[in-house]
Legacy VTK file of the C-alpha trace (Angstrom):
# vtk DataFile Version 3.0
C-alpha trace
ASCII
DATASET POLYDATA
POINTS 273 float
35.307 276.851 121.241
37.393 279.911 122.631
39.959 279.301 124.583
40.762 280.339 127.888
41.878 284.005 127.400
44.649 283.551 130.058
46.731 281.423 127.647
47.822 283.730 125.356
47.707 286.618 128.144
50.526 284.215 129.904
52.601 283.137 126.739
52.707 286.992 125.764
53.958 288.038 129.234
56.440 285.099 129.090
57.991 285.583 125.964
58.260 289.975 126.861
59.786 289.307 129.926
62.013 286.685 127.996
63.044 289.256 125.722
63.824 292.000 128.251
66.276 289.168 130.101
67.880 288.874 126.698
68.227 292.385 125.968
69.594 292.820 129.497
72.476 290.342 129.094
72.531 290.719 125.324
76.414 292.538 124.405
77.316 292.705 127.922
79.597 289.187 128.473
77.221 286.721 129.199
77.950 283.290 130.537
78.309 281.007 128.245
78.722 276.920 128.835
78.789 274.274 126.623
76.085 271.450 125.987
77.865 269.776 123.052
80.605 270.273 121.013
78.662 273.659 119.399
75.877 273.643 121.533
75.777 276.881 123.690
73.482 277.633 126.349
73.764 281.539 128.414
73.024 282.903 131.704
70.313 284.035 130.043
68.867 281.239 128.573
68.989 279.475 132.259
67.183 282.818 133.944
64.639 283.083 131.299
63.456 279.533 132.038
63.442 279.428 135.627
61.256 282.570 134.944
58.607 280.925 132.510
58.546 278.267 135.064
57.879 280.047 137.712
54.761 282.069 136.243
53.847 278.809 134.774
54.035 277.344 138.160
52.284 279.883 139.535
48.995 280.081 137.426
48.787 276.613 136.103
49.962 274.329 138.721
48.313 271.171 136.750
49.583 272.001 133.373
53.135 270.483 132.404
55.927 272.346 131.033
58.823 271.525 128.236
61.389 273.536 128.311
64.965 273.496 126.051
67.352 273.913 129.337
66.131 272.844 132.846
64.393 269.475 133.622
62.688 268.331 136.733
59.872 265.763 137.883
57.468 268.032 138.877
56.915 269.411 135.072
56.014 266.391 134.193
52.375 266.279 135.535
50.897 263.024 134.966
47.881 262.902 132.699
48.115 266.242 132.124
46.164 267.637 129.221
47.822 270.933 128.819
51.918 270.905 127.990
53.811 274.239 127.610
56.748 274.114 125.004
59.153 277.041 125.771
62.498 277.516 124.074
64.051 280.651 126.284
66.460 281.601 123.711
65.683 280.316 120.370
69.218 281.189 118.738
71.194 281.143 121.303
74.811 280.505 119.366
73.962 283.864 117.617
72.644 285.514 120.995
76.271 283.895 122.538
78.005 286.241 119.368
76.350 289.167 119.673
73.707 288.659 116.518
70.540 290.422 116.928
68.849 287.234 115.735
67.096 285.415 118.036
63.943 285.464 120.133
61.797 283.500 123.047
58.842 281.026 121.800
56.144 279.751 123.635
53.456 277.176 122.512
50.341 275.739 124.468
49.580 272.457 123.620
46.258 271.225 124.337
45.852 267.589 124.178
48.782 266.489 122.125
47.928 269.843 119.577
49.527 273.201 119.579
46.529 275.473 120.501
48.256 278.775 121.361
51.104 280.538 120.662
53.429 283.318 121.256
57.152 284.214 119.391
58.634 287.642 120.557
61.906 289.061 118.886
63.229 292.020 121.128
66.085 293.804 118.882
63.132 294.360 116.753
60.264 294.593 119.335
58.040 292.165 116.656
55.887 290.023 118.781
54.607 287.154 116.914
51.025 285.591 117.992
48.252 282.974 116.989
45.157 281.041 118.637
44.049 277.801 116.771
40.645 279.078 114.752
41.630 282.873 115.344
44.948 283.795 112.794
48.094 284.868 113.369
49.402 288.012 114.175
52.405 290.660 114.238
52.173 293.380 116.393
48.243 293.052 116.560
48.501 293.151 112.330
47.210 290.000 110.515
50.151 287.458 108.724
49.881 285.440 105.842
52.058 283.405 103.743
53.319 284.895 100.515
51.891 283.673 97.424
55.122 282.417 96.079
54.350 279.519 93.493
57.266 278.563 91.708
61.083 278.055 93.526
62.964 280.032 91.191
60.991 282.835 92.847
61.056 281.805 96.567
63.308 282.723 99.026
64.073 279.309 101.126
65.527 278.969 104.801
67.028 276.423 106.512
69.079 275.351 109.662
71.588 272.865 110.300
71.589 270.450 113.310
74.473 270.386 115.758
75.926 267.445 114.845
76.342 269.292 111.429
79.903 267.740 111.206
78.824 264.228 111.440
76.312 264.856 108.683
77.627 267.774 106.717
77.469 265.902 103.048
73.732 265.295 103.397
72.948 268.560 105.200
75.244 271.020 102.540
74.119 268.513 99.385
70.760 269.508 99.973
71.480 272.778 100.768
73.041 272.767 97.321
69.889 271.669 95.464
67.821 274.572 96.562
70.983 277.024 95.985
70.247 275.816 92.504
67.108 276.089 92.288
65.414 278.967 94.157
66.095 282.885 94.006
68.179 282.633 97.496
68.483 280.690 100.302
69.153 282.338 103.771
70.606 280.493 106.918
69.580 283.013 110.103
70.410 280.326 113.243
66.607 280.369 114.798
64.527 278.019 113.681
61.544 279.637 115.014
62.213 282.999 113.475
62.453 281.538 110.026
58.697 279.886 110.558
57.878 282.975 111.757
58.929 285.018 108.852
57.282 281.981 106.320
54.272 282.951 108.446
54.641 286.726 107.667
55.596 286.362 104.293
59.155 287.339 104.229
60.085 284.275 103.485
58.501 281.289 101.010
59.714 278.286 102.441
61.636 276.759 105.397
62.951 273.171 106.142
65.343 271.129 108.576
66.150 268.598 110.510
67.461 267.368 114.082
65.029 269.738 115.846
63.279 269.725 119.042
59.697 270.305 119.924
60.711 273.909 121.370
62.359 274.896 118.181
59.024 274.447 116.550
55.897 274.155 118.631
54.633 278.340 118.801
56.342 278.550 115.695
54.253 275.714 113.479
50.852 276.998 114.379
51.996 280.642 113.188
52.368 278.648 109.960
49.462 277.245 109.882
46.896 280.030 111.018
48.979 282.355 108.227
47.928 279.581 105.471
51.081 277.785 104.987
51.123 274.285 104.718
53.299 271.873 106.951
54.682 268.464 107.068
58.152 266.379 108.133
60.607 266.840 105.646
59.610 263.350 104.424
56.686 264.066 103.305
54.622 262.827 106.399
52.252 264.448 108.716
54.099 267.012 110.627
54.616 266.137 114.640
55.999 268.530 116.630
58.089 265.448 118.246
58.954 264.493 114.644
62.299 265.781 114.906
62.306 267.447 111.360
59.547 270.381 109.074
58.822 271.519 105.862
56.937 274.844 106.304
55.877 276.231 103.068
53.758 278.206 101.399
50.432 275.946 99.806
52.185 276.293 96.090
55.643 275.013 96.827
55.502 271.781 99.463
55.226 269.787 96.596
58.392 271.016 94.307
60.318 271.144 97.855
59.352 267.870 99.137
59.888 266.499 95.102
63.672 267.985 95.368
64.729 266.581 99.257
63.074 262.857 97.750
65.128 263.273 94.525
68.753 264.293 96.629
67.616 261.522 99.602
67.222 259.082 96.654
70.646 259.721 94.772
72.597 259.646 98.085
71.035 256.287 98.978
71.998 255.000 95.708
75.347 256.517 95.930
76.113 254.548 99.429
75.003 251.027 98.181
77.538 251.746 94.849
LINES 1 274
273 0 1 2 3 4 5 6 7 8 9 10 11 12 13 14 15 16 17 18 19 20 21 22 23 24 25 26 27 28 29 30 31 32 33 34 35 36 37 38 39 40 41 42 43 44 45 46 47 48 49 50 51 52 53 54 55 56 57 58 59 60 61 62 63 64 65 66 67 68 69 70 71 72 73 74 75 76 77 78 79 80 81 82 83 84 85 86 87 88 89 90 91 92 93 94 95 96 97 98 99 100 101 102 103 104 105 106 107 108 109 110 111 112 113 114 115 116 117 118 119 120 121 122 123 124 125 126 127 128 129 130 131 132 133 134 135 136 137 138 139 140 141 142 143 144 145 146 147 148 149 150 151 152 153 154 155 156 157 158 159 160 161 162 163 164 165 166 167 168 169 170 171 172 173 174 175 176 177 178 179 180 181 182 183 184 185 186 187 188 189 190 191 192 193 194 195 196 197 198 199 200 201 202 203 204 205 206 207 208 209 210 211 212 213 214 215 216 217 218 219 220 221 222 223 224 225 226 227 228 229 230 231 232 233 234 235 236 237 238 239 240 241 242 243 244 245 246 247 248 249 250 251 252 253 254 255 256 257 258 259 260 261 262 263 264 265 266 267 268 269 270 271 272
């Protein structure tokens, strides 16, 4: 069943005026205050959200929102079917530094599922879309996963959590493995870019954990609707809650998820030595 066609309308014209807030404060000396030891968040990040929330607010007054900076009661609309996941700047550390790598992402959920979604990158004016049952698209051009079958042939991505130095053994071991074992392995500081470009076929394969619902929500139904396959990097079904992805083309979640078991297993051993 179609959805409404306002939903992607909205999380099109959320993420484009997103990205012209970013492009206004992008070079220019933005604020910048700290959430955590390495965790950044911008004037921009704070004037992007209050925007999304305000359209939100505006043409879906019964629909909750989740959103990466600002928190407040009334987004939290009891029994509400319909939850918006926005992340305002998704990269924010390299937005902060003056790295053209980082965009706004916006998912629908409908009913606990991610139903629509919308990624927009301004430096490079791609606009990322997809509607459950209807593809995904760049720039009005259909995606799809590359056919990538074998690791020593993939290009990988990952991310590292910010609490990176409390787990930088596990996080740079398994780094390591794929080093080892793929053609390259790229680390571009926005989650939702890299499952963007697995989408679009730029890239073969993308995992990490310590993430939050906004890093990944627009981002894992591009994924899917391109014909990648996803899951937790456990091997379980992926939950855009769960905290942690594999996002993959169909031909390499099993050698992916068969080399993070294999380095998980070793360093359990290793600690009960």
């Amino acid at each position: 069943m179609p959805h409404d066609p306002r939903y992607l309308a909205t999380a099109i014209d959320i993420v484009l005026r997103a990205g012209e807030i970013q492009l206004a404060h992008f070079g220019r000396g933005v604020r910048i205050d700290m959430k955590g030891a390495i965790d950044l968040v911008t004037e921009a990040d704070l004037q992007a959200e209050r925007m999304c929330r305000d359209v939100l607010g505006a043409r879906f007054p019964a629909h909750a929102i989740l959103a990466e900076e600002l928190d407040s009661p009334a987004d939290r609309v009891a029994g509400a079917s319909h939850c918006w996941v926005f992340d305002p700047i998704d990269g924010t550390t390299n937005y902060a530094h003056g790295l053209p790598i980082f965009c706004a992402a916006l998912g629908l959920e409908i009913e606990g599922r991610v139903e629509i979604a919308a990624i927009y990158d301004p430096t490079r004016r791609e606009l990322f879309t997809a509607e459950r049952g209807g593809g995904a698209w760049l720039n009005g051009a259909p995606l799809r996963v590359s056919q990538a079958s074998h690791l020593l042939e993939a290009v990988l991505v990952t991310g590292f959590p910010y609490d990176i130095h409390e787990r930088a053994d596990d996080m740079l071991g398994l780094f390591g493995e794929f080093v080892r074992r793929a053609r390259a392995v790229r680390r571009l500081g926005s989650a939702a870019l890299d499952m963007a470009y697995v989408a679009a076929g730029r890239l073969d394969g993308f995992w990490e954990d310590g993430l939050k619902p906004w890093d990944v929500a627009a981002a894992s139904l591009l994924v899917e609707e391109a014909g990648g396959l996803l899951s937790g990097t456990d091997g379980t079904p992926f939950r855009v809650r769960g905290g942690h992805v594999l996002a993959t083309t169909p031909a390499l979640q099993p050698p992916m998820l068969e080399v993070i078991r294999a380095f998980r297993s070793r360093r359990a051993r290793n600690r009960t030595d």
